[in-house]
N, C-alpha and C positions, 0 to 999 in steps of 0.2 A: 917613525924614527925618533929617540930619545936625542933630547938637546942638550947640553954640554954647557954645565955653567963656567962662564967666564966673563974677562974685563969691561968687553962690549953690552954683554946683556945689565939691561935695567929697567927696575919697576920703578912704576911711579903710581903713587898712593895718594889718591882724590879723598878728599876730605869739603865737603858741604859744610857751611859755617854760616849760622845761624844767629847773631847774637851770642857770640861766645868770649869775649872778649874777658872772661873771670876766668874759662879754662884754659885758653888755645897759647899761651906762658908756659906752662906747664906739661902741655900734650907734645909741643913742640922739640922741650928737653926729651921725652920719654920716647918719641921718634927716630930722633938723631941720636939715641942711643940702641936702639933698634935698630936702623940703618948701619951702624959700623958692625955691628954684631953679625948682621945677614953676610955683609961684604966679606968679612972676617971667615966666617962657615962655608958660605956656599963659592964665593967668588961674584954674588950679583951687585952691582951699586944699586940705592933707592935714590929716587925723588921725590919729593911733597910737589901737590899743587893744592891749594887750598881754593876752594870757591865761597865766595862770599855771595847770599843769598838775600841782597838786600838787607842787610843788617841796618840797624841803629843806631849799635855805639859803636866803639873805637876800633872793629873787628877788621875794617878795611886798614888802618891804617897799621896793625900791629905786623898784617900781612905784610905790607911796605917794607917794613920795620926787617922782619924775618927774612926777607926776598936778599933785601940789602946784605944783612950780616952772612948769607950765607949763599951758595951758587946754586945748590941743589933745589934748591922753593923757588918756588913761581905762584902767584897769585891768580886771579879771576876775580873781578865783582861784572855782577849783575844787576841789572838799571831797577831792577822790582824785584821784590821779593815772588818768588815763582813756586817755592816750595821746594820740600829734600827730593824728590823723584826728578823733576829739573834742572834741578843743579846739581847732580849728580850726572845727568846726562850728558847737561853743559861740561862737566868734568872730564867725562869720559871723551868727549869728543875734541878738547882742546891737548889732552896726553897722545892723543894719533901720532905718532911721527916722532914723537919725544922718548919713546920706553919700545921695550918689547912686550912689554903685559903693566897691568892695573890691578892695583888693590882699592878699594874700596871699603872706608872706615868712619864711621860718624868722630867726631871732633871730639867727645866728651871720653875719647877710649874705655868706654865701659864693655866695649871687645876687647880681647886679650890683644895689644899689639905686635908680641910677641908669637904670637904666632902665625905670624905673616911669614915669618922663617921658615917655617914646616910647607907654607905654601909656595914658597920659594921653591924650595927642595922638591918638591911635585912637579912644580913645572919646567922644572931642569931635567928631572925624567919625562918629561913629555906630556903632560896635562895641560890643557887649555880652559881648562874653569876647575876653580879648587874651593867650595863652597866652609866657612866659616861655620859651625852649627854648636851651639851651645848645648853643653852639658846638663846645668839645672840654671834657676833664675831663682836663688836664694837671695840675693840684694833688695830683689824686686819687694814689694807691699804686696799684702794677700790680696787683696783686688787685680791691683795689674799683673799679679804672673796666671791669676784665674781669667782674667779678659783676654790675655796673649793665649795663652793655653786654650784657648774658649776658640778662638781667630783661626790659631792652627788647623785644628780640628775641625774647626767650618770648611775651611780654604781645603783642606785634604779629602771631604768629600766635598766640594766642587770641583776637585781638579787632585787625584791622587799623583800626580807629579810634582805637587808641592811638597817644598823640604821641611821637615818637622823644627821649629826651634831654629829656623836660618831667617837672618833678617837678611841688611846688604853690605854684609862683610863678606868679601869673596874674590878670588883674584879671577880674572879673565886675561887670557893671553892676549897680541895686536889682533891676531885673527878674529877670534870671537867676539873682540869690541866691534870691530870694521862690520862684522855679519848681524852684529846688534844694530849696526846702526842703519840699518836694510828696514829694519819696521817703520811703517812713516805714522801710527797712531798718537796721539799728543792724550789719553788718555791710560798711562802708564802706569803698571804693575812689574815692577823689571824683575823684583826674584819671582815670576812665575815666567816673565818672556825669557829669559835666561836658560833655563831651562829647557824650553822649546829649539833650542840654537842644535842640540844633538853632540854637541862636542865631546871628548873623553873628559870622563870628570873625577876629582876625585874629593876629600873630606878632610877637613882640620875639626878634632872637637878643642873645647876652650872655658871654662868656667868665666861667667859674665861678674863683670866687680861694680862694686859702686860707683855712684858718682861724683866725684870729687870737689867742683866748684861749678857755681854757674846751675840753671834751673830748665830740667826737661823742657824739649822743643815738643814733646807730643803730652800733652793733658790730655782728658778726657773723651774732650771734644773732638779733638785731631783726632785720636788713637781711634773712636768711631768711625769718622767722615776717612780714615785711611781702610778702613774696614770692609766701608761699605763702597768704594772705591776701587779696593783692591775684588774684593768679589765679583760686582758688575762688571768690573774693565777684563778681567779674566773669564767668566763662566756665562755661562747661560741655565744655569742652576737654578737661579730664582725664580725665571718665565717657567721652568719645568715645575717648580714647585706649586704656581700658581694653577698652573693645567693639573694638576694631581687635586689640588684644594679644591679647584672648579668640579673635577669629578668624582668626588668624595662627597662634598654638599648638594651636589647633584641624587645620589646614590641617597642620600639621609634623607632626601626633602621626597622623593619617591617613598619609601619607607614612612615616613609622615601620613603622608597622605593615604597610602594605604590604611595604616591604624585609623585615619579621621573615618573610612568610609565605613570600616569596618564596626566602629563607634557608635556610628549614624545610622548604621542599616539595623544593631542591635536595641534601638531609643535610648540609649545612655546621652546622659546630656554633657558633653562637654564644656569648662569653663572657661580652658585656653588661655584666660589672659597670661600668665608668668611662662606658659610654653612659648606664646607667639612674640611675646616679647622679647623672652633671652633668644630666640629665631632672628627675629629681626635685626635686634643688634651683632649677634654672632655674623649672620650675614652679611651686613653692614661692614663690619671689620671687616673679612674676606674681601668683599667689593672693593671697599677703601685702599686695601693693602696690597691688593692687584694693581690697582691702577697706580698707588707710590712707584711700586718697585717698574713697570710699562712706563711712569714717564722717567724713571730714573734712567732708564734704557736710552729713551728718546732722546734726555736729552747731550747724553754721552754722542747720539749722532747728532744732533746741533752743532755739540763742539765738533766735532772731527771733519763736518764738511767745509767748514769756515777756513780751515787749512792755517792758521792761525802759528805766528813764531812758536816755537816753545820757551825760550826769554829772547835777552836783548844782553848783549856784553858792554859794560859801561867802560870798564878800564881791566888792563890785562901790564902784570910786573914780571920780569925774569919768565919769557915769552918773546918768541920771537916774532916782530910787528905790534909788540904791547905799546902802549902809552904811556 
């Protein structure tokens, strides 16, 4: 049954905030103009709630600041920095009971804001997850749209349920949040568990902008460790890769051997050194790179048996029971 926009319905639009205290000025005008705009079209009011991820500078306090001036913001920090997959979680779980559905948008709005509207409008018709998916990633540096573009294409053959070009911009209705929050793993990949939820879904495309103030939460380093991260925590693609390498080198080192005897048995004298060497080392690497990606595995269950919080809430503003 299609739902029927009106007065009562409202999204509330989680935002993870990082050290942003150069952008979140600026994201916040561009919001609350978005916000009258949706109310204006569809009939939905929005909410911000901003999470604060452990920050360093002033990012707690602008929230304060924002909470204050306005009725619609509500804040969150977080005792440690936990990362964007957790405090996005944290996000989603403290909007339970506050909205009928959740957008989900990184702080720097280098997602179209504006089309939160169109996913508005979907889930008035009745969609329960309305996925965010970029157009092109012209802003981006030729490394990074070739490492994302590289990511994709990995993660869609580990797992061809993955969305091409969707990070975690995406609205999820109460329901879908509530059924997300059924997973109890602390090793999170949420645009691929989202997915899994089966819900009716539908699509917003959006050309991705620059960034306007304030310095990428993911470099190099991150955009890797979230890589290899989101692949492990998702698939079992690796371990099958490694069983394919195992009997691939298996199949060649037979074939070796074969030519040695055959070698042998005709008195050719073999010199070997530069075959058994690059053997050795090639094999080497294989062994080696088995057992990275085996203990990478492992240690994903170290973590998950230890049952371990996912954060800690330090202070909570414009929230009911905050401090």
């Amino acid at each position: 049954m299609n739902q029927q926009p009106n007065d009562k319905q409202t999204i509330c639009i989680v935002i993870p905030c990082y050290n942003e205290e150069e952008v979140l000025p600026w994201a916040m005008g561009k919001l609350q103009t978005m916000i009258g705009k949706m109310k204006a079209e569809t009939g939905i009011k929005g909410r911000l709630l901003l999470v604060d991820d452990g920050s360093r500078d002033r990012t707690w306090e602008l929230i304060e600041g924002f909470a204050a001036e306005h009725s619609n913001v509500a804040g969150v920090k977080l005792s440690h920095n936990e990362g964007h997959q957790n405090a996005l979680w944290a996000g989603m779980q403290e909007s339970l009971g506050m909205c009928d559905a959740i957008v989900s948008i990184d702080a720097d709005l280098q997602d179209d804001e504006m089309a939160i509207i169109d996913m508005a409008r979907q889930f008035a018709e009745g969609k329960d997850i309305v996925y965010g998916v970029r157009k092109q990633r012209k802003t981006d540096t030729w490394f990074k749209r070739f490492t994302a573009q590289a990511f994709y294409r990995l993660m869609q053959t580990a797992d061809k349920e993955i969305i091409y070009n969707h990070a975690d911009f995406r609205l999820m209705s109460e329901r879908a949040v509530r059924a997300l929050m059924e997973y109890p793993e602390r090793n999170m990949f949420l645009r691929g568990m989202v997915r899994q939820l089966g819900f009716s879904e539908g699509y917003v495309y959006y050309d991705r902008t620059a960034r306007t103030a304030g310095e990428s939460k993911y470099p190099l380093s991150k955009m890797l460790a979230f890589s290899i991260d989101g692949i492990t925590s998702f698939s079992t693609a690796p371990l099958k890769f490694i069983t394919f390498a195992g009997l691939t080198m298996t199949l060649i080192s037979m074939l070796i051997i074969i030519y040695g005897l055959y070698e042998h048995f005709i008195g050719k004298t073999i010199e070997g050194w530069t075959s058994l060497m690059v053997s050795m080392w090639f094999i080497g690497g294989v062994i080696t790179t088995g057992v990275g990606i085996t203990g990478t595995y492992i240690g994903k269950i170290y973590n998950e048996v230890k049952r371990r919080p996912r954060y800690f809430v330090d202070k909570k503003v414009g929230i009911k029971g905050g401090n």
